[in-house]
N, C-alpha and C positions, 0 to 999 in steps of 0.2 A: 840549805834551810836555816842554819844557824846567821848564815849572813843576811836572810831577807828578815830574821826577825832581830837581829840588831839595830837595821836601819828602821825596822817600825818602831822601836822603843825608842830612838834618839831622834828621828826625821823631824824637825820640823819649820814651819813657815819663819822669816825673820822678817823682821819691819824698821824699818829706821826709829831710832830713839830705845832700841833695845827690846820692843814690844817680838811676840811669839805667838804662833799659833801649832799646834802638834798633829801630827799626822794621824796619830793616831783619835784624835778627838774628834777630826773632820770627818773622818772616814766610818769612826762610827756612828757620828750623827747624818750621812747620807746614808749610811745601809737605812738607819733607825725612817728615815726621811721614806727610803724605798718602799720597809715594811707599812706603812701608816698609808702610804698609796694604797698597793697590795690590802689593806683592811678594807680601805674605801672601797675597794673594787669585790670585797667579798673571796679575795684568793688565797686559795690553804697558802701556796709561798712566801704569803707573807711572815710568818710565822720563822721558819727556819734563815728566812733575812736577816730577822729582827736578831734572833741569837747569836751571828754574827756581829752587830752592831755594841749588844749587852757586852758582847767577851770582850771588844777593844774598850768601849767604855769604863767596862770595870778598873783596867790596869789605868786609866786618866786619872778617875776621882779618888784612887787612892795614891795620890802623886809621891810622897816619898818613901812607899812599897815597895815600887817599882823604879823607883832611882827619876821620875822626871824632874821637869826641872819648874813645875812648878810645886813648892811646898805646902800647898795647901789639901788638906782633906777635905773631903765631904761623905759621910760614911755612910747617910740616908741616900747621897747622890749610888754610891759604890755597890750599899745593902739593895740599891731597888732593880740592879743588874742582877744581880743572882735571883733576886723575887720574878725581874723577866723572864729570864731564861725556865726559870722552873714553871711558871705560870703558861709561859709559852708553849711547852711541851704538852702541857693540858690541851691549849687551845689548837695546836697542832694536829693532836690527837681528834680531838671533839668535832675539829671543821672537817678533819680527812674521811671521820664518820660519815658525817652530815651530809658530804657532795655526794658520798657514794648512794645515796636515797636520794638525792636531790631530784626533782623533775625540773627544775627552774630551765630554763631557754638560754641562760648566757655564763651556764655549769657555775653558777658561785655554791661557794661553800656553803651559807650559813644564809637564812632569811630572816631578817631585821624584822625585832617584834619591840612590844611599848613594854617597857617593867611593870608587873602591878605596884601599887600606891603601896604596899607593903617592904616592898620591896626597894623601892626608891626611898622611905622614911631609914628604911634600914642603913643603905649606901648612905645616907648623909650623917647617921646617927654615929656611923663605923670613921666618916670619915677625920671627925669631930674627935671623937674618942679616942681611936688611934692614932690621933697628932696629941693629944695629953700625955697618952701614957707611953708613947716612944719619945718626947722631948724631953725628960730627964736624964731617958737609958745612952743618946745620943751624945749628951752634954757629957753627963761619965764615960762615954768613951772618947771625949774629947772632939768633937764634930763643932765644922764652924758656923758661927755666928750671923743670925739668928739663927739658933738650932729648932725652933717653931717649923720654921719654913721648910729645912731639911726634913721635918719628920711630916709635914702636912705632903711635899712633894713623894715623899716615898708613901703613904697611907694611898694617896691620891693615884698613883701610879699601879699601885698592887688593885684597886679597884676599878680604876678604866678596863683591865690588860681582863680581867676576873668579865666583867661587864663585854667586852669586845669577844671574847671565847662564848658565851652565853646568846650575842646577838644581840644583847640590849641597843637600843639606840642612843639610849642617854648616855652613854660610855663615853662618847666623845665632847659632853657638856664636861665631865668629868678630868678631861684632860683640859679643856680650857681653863680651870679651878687648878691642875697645876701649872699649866704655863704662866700664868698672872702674876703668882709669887716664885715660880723659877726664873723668870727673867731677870728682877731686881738681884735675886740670891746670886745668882752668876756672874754677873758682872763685878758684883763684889767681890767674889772670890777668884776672879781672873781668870775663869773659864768663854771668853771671849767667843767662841766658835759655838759652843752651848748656846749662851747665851743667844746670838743671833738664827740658831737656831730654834729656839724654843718661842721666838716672837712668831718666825714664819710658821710652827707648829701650830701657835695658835690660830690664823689666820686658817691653815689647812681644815683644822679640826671642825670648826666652824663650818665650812664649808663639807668634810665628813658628815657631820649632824644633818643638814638640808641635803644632802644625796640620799643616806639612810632615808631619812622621812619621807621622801619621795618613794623609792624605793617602797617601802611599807605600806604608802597611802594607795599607790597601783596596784600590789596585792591584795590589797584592800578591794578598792573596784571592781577589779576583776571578780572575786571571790562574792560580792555583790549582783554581779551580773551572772556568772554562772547559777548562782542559785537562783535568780528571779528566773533566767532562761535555762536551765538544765537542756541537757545534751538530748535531742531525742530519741537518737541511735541507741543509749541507753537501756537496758532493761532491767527492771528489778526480778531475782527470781527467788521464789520461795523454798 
């Protein structure tokens, strides 16, 4: 055991001209990649993936914690794996409720509903707010530059994962709003595999949203059509 995780701490990709890629970084961004499937699809697994993916991460963006070899921090990148993990275990919890009442035909966990307008003012108002007052705390603790971005992608991250446990649909407009400014911040900071991750993140999520919606709009329908046409078989009894 001690030997498979020496080679997870040191393994990693080399490239001509001295460029890297870490095994561990990859690895957690295909669990991360698996989980976000898993959401799309409505499945509790997703959830205990994703914690997986959070625990390798972690030990990345905190690079000289853990001895890698690259020296850069990101501590809003490192703080939003432990916010994963913990949020996770909510939404774990919440979905593994959920299936067990579930009547849905293709067993998901969780049926996709619209936020109220209250509700959505709120998530923008949090998201706003909480990239002010974590960009300072960030900066003090030394987190790299633009430290905005760091604490927008960690706000942003804590309320997709919050929204996705809930069945919001808009949860995954929400992660598009972080991948936009994670992309640039990664690359800066030589998180390469991130990085090209978090574009095709985007692209998925997008694609998450119009599944959900769909999804929704059919319930929708259907719920339409049962109540114009109620069952006859039926009976009401007093």
């Amino acid at each position: 055991m001690t030997d498979i995780l020496r080679w997870l701490f040191d393994a990693k990709i080399e490239f001509a001209g001295g460029g890297f890629l870490l095994w561990r970084e990859v690895l957690g961004n295909v669990f991360g990649l698996l989980s976000a499937l898993g959401g799309m699809r409505r499945k509790v697994w997703a959830w205990p993936i994703g914690i997986i993916g959070n625990a390798l991460l972690f030990t990345v963006f905190l690079g000289t914690v853990f001895g890698a070899p690259n020296p850069v921090n990101l501590l809003g990148q490192a703080g939003r794996q432990i916010m994963f993990i913990l949020v996770s275990i909510y939404g774990w919890y919440s979905w593994q409720r959920a299936r067990k009442s579930s009547t849905a035909s293709d067993h998901a966990a969780v049926e996709p509903r619209w936020a109220s307008w209250p509700v959505r003012i709120g998530l923008i108002v949090a998201l706003f707010a909480g990239t002010a007052l974590l960009t300072p705390l960030f900066k003090a603790l030394g987190s790299y530059e633009p430290i905005w971005a760091d604490a927008w992608i960690f706000m942003g991250s804590l309320l997709a994962t919050y929204g996705m446990a809930r069945g919001w649909v808009e949860f995954w407009l929400i992660w598009v709003a972080v991948d936009i400014v994670g992309v640039p911040l990664l690359f800066s900071a030589g998180y390469y595999a991130s990085a090209f991750m978090y574009i095709f993140y985007g692209l998925f999520t997008l694609t998450g949203f119009f599944v959900w919606w769909r999804v929704k709009r059919q319930d929708g329908q259907k719920l339409s059509v049962q109540t114009a046409f109620p069952d006859p078989t039926v009976t009401i009894q007093k």
